[in-house]
SEROFI-314148 format. One record per residue (C-alpha): residue number from 1; z, y, x. Coordinates in steps of 0.001 Angstrom, whole numbers, always signed. Layout:
<bapas>
+-----+---------+---------+---------+
:   n :      up :   north :    east :
+-----+---------+---------+---------+
: NUM :       Z :       Y :       X :
...
+-----+---------+---------+---------+
</bapas>
This chain:
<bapas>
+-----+---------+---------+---------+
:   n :      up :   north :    east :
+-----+---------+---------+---------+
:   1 :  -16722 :   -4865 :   +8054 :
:   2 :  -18453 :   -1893 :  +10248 :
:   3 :  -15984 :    +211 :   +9916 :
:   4 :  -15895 :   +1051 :  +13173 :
:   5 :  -15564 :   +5263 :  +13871 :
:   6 :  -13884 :   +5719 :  +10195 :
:   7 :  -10455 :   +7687 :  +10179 :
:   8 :   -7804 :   +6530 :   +7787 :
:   9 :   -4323 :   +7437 :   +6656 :
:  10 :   -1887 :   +4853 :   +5841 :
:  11 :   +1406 :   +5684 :   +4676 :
:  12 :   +4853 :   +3849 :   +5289 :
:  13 :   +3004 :   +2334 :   +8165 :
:  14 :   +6403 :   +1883 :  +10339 :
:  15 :   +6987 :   -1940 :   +9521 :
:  16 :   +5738 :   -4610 :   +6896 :
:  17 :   +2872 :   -4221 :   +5062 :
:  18 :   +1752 :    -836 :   +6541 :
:  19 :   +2178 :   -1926 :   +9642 :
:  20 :    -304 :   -4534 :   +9689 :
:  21 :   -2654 :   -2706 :   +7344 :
:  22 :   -2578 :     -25 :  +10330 :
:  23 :   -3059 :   -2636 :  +13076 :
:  24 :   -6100 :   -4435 :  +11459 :
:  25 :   -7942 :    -883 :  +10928 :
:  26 :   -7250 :     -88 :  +14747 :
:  27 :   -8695 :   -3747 :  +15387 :
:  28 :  -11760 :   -2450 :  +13548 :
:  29 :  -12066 :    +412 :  +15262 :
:  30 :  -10787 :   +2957 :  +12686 :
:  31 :   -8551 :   +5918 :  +13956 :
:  32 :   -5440 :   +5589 :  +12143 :
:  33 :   -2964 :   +8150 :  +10797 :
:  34 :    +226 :   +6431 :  +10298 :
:  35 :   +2371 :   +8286 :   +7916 :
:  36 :   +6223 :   +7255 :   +7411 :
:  37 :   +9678 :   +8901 :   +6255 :
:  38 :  +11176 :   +7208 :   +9552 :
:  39 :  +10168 :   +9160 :  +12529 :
:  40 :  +11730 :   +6834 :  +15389 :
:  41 :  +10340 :   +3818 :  +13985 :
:  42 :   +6846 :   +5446 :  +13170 :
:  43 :   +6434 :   +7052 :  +17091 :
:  44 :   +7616 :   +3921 :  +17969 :
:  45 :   +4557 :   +1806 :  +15845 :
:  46 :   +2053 :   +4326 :  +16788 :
:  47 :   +3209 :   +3950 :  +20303 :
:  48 :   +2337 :     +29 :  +20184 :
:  49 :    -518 :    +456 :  +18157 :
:  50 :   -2212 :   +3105 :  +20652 :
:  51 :   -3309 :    +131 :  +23095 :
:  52 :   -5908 :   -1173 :  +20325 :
:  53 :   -6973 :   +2259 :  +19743 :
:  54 :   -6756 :   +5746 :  +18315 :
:  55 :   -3421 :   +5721 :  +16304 :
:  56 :   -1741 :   +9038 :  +15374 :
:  57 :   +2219 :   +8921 :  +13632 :
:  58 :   +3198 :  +12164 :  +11391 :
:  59 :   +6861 :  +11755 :   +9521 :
:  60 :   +6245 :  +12395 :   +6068 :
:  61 :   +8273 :  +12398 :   +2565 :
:  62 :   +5095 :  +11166 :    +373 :
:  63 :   +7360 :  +12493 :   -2535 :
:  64 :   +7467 :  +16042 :   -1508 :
:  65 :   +3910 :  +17939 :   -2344 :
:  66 :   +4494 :  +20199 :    +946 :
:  67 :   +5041 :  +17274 :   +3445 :
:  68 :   +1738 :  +15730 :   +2058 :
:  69 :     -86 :  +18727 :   +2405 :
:  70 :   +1070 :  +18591 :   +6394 :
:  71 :     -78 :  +15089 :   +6382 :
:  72 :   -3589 :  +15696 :   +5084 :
:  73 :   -3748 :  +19186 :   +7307 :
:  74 :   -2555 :  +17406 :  +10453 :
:  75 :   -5014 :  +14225 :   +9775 :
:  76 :   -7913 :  +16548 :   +9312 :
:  77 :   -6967 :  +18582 :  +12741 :
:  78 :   -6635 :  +15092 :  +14281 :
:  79 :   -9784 :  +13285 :  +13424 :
:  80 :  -11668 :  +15674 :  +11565 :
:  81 :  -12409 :  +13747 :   +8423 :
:  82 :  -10119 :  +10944 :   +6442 :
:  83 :  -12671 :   +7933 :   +4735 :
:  84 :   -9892 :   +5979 :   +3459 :
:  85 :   -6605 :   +6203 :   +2596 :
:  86 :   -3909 :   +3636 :   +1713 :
:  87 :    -865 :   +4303 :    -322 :
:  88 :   +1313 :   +1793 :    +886 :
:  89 :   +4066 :   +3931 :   +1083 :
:  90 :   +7203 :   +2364 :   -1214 :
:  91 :  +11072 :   +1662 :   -1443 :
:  92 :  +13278 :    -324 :   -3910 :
:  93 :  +16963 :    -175 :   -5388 :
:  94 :  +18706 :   -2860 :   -6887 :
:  95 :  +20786 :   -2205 :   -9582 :
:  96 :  +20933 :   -3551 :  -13490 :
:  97 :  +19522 :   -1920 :  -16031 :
:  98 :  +23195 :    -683 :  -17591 :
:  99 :  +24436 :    +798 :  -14271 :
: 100 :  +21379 :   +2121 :  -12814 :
: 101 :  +21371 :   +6017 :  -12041 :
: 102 :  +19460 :   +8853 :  -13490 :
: 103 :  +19602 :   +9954 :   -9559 :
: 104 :  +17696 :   +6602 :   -7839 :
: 105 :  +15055 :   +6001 :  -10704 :
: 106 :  +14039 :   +8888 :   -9692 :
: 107 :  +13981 :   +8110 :   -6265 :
: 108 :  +12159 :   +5457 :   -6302 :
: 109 :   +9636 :   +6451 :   -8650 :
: 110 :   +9116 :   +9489 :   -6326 :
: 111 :   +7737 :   +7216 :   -3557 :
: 112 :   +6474 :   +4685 :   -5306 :
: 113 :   +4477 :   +6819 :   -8305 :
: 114 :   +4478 :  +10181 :   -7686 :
: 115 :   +3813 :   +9521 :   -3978 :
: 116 :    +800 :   +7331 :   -4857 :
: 117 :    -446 :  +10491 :   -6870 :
: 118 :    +469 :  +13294 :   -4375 :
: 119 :   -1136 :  +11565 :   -1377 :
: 120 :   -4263 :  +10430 :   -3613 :
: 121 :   -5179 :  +13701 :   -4971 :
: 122 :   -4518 :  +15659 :   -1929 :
: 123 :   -6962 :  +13130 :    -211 :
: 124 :   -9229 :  +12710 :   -3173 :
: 125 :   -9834 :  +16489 :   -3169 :
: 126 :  -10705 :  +16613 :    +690 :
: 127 :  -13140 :  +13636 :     +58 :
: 128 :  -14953 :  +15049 :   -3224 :
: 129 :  -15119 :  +18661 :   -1174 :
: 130 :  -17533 :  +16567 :   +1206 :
: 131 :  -19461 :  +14778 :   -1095 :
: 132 :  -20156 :  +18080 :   -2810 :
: 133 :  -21547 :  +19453 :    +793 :
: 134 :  -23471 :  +16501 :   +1269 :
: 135 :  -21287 :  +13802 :   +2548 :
: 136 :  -20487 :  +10306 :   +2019 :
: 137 :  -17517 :   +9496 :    -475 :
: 138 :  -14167 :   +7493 :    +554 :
: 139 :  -12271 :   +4649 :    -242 :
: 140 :   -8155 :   +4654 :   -1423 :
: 141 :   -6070 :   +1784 :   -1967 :
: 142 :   -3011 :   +1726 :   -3720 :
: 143 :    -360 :   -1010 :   -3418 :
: 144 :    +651 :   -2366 :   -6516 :
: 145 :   +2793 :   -5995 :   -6642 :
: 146 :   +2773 :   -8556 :   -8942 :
: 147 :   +5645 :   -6625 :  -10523 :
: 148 :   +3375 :   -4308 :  -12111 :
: 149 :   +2897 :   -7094 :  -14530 :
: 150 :   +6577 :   -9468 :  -13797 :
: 151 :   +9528 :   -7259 :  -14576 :
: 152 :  +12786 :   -7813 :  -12514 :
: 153 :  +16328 :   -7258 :  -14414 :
: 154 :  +17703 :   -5799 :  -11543 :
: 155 :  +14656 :   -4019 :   -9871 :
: 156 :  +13978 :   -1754 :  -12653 :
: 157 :  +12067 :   +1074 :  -10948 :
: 158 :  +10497 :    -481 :   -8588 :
: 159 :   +9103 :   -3287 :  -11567 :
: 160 :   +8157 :    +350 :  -13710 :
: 161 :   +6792 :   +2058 :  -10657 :
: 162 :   +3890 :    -824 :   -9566 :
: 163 :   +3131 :    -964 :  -13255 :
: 164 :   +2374 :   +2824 :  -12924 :
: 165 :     -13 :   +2299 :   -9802 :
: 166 :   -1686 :     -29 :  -11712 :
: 167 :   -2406 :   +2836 :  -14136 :
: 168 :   -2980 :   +5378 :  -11724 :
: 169 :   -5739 :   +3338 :  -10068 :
: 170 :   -7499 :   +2950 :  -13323 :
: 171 :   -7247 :   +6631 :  -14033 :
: 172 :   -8236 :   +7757 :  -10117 :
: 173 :  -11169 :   +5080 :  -10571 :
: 174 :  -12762 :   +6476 :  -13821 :
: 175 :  -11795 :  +10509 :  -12458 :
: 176 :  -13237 :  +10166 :   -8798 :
: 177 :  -16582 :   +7940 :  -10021 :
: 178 :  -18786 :  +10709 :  -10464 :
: 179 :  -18061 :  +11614 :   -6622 :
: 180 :  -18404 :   +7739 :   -5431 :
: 181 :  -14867 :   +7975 :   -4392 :
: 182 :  -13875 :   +4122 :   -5275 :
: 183 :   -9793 :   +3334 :   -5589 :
: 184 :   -8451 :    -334 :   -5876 :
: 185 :   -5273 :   -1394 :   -5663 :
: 186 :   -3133 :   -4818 :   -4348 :
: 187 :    -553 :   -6653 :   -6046 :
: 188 :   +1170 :   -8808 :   -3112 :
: 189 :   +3543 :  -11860 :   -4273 :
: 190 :   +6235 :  -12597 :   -1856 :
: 191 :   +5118 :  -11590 :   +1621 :
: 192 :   +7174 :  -12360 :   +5019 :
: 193 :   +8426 :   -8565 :   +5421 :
: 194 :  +11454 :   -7677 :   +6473 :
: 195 :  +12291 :   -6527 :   +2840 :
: 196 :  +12113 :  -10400 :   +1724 :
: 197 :  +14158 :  -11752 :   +4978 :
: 198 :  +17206 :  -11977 :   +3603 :
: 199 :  +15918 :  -14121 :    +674 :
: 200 :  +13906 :  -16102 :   +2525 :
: 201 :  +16688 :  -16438 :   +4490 :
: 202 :  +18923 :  -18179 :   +1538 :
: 203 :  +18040 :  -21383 :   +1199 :
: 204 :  +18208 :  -21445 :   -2499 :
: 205 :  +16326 :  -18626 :   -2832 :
: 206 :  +13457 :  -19329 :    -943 :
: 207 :  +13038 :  -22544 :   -3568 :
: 208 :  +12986 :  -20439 :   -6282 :
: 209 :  +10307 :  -18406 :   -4512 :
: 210 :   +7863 :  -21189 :   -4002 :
: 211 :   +8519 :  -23167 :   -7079 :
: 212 :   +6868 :  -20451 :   -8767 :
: 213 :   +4096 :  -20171 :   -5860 :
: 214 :   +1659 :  -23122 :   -6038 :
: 215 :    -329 :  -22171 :   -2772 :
: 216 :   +3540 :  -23350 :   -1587 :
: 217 :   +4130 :  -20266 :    +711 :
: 218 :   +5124 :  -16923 :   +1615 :
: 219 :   +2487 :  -15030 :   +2520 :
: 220 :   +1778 :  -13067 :   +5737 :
: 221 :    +848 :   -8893 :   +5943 :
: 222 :   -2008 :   -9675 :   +8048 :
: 223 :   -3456 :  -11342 :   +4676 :
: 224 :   -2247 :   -7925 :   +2655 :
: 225 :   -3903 :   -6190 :   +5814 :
: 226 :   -7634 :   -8484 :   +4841 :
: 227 :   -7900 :   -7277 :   +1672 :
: 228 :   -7260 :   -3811 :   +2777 :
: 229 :  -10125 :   -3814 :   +5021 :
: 230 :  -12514 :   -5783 :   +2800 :
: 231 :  -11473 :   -2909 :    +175 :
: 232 :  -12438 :     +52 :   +2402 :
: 233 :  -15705 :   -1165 :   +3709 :
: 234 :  -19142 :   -1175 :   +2197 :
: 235 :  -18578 :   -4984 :   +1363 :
: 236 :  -16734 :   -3614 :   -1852 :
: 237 :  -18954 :   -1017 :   -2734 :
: 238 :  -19212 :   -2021 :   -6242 :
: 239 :  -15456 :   -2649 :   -6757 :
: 240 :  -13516 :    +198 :   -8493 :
: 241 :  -10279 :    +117 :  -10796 :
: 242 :   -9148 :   -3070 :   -9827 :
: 243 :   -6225 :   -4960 :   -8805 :
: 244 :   -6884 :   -7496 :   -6763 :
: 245 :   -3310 :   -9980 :   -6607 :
: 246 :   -2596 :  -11845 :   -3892 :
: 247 :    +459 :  -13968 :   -4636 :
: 248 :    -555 :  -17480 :   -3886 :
: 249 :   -1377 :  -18776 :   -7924 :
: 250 :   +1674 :  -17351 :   -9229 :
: 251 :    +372 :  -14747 :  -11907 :
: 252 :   -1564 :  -17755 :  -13528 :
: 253 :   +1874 :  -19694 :  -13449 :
: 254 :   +3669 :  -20299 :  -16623 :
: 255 :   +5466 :  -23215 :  -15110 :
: 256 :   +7572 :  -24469 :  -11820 :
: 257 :   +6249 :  -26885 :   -9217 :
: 258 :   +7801 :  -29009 :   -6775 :
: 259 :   +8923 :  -27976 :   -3705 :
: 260 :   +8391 :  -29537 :    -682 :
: 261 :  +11318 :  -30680 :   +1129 :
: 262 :  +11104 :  -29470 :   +4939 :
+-----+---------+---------+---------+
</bapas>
């Protein structure tokens, strides 16, 4: 993907998805800038990340406009330049509709939304600054989910959160073109993270998962962490304002399949 000697940022790069978004750019030779609300367990990634390369942890609130201004400061001091940045950055609360509070919508839509936003435009700002002088634009990538388009009863900002990164990536798209600045987003399906363990972990629930997934499994992050890569390199230079979902057939599902019995 020749991304070798690029610098990128990837937020709530502790566990999960981040994680192995962060791991595949260090196995392409990009210096990373892990970013994560979780200090312990983001020294601690960093720290095993380090032996496949140059992998830098900063604790961060993505939600709070100084703590993003830090990160982009501190990943500038670090590596001198940021070509791509990934918003992966996100939290959920369960809770349905009639009993949810004011207090954790806005939470979560903090992270999730105005995160994505904070984090894009501080880096979006840093990247158009060197085009103007001459430069080469970046790439961002948002994470979306398959619940930007789904809606869960009891997931309520989280489900209106991805739907608003799906937005946001159109809107970054058509506002950073005239720089070449080029912002995609992922919608993952169910992924084996430690967020979907305990469902996965029910048997019952796990059917339900892959009778509505015809590939027939949970995915991995390392496949999350693919399309990640393939976003930020050259290979997607003509790919801007899109979603690209990765859920194993469901979205074109409007039915149940069999499962297989193990």
């Amino acid at each position: 993907m020749a991304l070798n000697g690029k610098t990128a940022i990837v937020t709530g790069a502790a566990g999960g998805i981040g994680y192995s978004i962060a791991e595949r750019f260090a196995k392409e030779g990009v210096k990373v800038f892990i970013a994560d609300v979780d200090q312990a367990k983001g020294e601690a990634a960093a720290a095993r990340l380090s032996s496949l390369g140059e992998v830098t942890f900063v604790q961060c609130d993505v939600s709070r406009s100084a703590d993003v201004a830090r990160l982009v400061e501190a990943a500038i001091a670090a590596f001198g330049d940021i070509d791509i940045l990934v918003n992966n950055a996100g939290i959920v609360h369960g809770a349905d509709f009639l009993d949810l509070a004011e207090a954790d919508f806005d939470r979560v839509l903090g992270v999730n939304l105005k995160g994505s936003f904070l984090v894009g435009q501080a880096v979006a700002r840093h990247m158009a600054d060197r085009v103007k002088a001459g430069g080469k634009p970046g790439s961002i990538v948002n994470m979306s989910s398959v619940n930007a388009v789904f809606a869960i009863a009891n997931q309520v900002p989280y489900s209106v959160s991805k739907g608003g990164v799906s937005q946001l990536t159109k809107a970054m798209a058509l506002g950073l073109a005239p720089y070449g600045i080029r912002v995609n987003a992922i919608g993952p399906g169910s992924i084996m993270t430690d967020m979907l363990a305990s469902v996965n972990a029910d048997p019952a629930a796990k059917n339900r998962i892959l009778s509505r997934t015809p590939l027939g499994r949970i995915g991995e992050p390392s496949e999350i962490a693919a399309i990640a890569v393939f976003l930020a390199s050259d290979e997607a230079s003509y790919i801007t304002g899109q979603t690209i979902y990765a859920d194993g057939g469901r979205l074109p599902l409007n039915y149940t399949v069999p499962v297989k019995e193990d």
